[in-house]
C-alpha positions as CSV (number, residue, x, y, z in Angstrom):
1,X,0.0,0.0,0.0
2,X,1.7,3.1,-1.1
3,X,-1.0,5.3,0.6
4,X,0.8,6.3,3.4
5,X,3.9,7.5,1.1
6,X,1.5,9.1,-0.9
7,X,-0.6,11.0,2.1
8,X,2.8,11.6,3.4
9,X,4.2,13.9,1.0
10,X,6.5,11.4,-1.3
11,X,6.9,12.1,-4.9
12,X,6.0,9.6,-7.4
13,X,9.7,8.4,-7.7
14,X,10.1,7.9,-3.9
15,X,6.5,6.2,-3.4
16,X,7.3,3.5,-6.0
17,X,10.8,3.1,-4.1
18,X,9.2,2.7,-0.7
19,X,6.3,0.1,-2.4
20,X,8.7,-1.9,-4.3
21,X,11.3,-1.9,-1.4
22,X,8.4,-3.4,0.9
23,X,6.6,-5.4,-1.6
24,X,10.5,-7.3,-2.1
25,X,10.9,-7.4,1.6
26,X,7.5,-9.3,2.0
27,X,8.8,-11.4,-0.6
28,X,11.8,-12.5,1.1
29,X,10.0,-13.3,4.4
30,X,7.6,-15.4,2.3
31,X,10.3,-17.1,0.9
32,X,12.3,-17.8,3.9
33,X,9.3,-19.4,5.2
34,X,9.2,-22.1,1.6
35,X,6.8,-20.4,-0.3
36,X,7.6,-20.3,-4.0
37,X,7.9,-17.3,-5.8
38,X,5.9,-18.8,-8.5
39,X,3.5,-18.9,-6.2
40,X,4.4,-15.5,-4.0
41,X,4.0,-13.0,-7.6
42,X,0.2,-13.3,-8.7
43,X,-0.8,-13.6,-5.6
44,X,1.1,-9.7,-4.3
45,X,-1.6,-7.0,-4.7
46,X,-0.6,-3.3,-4.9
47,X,-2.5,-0.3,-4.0
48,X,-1.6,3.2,-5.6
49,X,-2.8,6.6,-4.5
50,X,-3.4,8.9,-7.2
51,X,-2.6,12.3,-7.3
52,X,-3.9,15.3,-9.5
53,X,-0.2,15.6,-11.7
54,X,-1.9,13.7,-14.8
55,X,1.0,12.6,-16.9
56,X,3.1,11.7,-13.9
57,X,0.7,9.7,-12.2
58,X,-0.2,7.8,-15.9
59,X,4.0,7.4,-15.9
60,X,3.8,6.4,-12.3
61,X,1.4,3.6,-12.4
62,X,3.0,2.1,-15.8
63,X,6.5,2.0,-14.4
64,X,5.6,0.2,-10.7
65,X,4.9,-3.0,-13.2
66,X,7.8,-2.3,-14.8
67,X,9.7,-2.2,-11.6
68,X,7.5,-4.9,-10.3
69,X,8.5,-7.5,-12.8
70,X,12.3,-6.5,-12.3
71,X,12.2,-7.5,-8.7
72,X,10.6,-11.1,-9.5
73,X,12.4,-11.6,-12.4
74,X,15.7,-11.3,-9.6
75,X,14.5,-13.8,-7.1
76,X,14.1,-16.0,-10.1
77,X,10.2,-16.0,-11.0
78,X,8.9,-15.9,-13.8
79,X,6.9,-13.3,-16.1
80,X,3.9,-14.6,-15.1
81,X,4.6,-14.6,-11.7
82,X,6.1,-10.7,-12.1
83,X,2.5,-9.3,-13.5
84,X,0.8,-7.3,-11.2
85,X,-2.5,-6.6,-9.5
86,X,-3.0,-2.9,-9.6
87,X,-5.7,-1.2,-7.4
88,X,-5.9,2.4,-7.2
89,X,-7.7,5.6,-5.4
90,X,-8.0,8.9,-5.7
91,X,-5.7,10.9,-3.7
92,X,-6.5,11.9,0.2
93,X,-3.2,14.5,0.6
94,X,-4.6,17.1,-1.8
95,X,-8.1,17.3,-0.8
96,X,-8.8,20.8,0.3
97,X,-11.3,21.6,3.2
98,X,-13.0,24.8,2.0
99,X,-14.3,24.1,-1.4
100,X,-14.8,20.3,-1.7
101,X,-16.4,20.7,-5.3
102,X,-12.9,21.9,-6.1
103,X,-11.9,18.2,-4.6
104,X,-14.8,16.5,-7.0
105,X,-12.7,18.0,-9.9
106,X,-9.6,16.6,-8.4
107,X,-10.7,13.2,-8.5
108,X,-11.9,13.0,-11.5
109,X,-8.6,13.9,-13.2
110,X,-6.9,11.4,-10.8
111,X,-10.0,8.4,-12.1
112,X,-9.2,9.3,-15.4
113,X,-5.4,9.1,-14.6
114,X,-5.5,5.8,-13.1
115,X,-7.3,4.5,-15.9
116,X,-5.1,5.6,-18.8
117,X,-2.7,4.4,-16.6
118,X,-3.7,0.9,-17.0
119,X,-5.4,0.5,-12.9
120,X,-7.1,-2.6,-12.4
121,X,-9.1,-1.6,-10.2
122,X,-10.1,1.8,-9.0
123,X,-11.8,3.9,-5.9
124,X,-13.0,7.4,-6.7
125,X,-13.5,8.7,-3.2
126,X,-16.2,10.9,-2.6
127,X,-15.3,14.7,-2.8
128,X,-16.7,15.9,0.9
129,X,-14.5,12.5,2.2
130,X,-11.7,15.0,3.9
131,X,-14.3,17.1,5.8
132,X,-17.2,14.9,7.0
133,X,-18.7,11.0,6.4
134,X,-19.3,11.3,2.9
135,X,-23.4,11.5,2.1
136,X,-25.5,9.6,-0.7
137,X,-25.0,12.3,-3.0
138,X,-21.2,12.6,-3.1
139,X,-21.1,8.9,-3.1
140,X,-23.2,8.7,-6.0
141,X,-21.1,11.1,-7.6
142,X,-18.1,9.3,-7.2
143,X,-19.8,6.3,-8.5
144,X,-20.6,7.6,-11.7
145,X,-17.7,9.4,-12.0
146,X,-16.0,5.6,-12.1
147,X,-19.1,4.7,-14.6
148,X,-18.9,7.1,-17.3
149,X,-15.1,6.6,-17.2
150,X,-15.7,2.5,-17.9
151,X,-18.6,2.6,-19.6
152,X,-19.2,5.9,-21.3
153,X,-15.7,6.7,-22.4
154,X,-15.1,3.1,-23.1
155,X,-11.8,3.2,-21.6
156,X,-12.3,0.1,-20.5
157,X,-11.9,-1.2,-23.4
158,X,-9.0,0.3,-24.5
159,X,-5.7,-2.0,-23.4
160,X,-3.3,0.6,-23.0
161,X,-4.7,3.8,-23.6
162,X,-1.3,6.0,-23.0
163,X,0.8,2.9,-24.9
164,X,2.5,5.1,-28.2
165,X,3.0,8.2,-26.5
166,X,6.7,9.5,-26.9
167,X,5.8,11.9,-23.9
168,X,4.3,9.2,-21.7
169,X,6.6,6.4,-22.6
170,X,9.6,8.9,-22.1
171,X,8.6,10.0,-18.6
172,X,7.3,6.4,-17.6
173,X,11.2,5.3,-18.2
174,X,12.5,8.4,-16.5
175,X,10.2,8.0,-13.6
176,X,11.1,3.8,-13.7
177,X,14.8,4.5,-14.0
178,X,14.8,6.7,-10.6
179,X,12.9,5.0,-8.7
180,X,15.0,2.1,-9.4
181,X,17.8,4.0,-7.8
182,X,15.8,5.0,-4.8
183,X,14.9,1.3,-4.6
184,X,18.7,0.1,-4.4
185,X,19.4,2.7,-1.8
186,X,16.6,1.8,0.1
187,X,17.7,-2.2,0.0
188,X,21.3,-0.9,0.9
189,X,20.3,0.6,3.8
190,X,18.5,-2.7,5.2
């Protein structure tokens, strides 16, 4: 769960560091126990916050696979047992307390984000979440803001919606290439 990186303040480089350092430390402790890492990768599921930067959160939630598949491929799985389960939500850390219709425009860039960004599964949270228990109509809201994205845009049906882009495939390798780095410093450090 990279949520609490996320909420925290970490950029998209050092969230994916902090996930993928903890995801490969779970993986070790499962594997110290026997468990196979055939049997460890498909069954790992990640969850993303998503913030309003559009094109960096697109690049963010393409390169975590990348980076995902990098550290099963080094303990030796396989690429079936690198692909991975994606879920996403819109983000909590820039939700603003004195204009929450300004926060229901917020999350829907962030849905749409997530989306093109190839999320399998997705939670728009409702846009008066940060200042109260969110009532039927902001739940509603944030339903069918996940609804016309999946059904009336027909992204949904689009398997890489981003895939092609020089722009998107540029910073996706720029974003995957850092965080890398911040990974192995992160493993150096124990």
């Amino acid at each position: 769960q990279g949520h609490s990186y996320h909420d925290g303040g970490a950029n998209a480089v050092q969230e994916l560091a902090c996930v993928i350092a903890t995801g490969a430390e779970y993986v070790r402790e499962m594997l110290k126990r026997g468990i196979g890492i055939e049997t460890i990768g498909p069954r790992m599921r990640f969850s993303l916050s998503v913030g309003s930067n559009f094109f960096m959160e697109v690049a963010k939630l393409r390169a975590v696979r990348v980076l995902w598949s990098q550290v099963i491929e080094s303990f030796g799985g396989t690429e079936r047992a690198g692909r991975m389960h994606l879920h996403s939500r819109t983000s909590l850390f820039n939700k603003t307390l004195h204009d929450p219709f300004v926060n229901l425009l917020r999350s829907t860039t962030e849905a749409f984000s997530a989306v093109v960004g190839g999320t399998d599964g997705l939670h728009v949270a409702p846009y008066d979440e940060s200042i109260r228990v969110p009532d039927s109509f902001s739940c509603r809201i944030a339903r069918n803001t996940h609804l016309i994205l999946g059904e009336e845009c027909s992204l949904s049906q689009v398997t890489d919606p981003a895939g092609g882009s020089w722009y998107v495939e540029w910073l996706t390798d720029q974003v995957a290439r850092k965080a890398w780095l911040e990974f192995q410093e992160i493993e150096r450090g124990g």
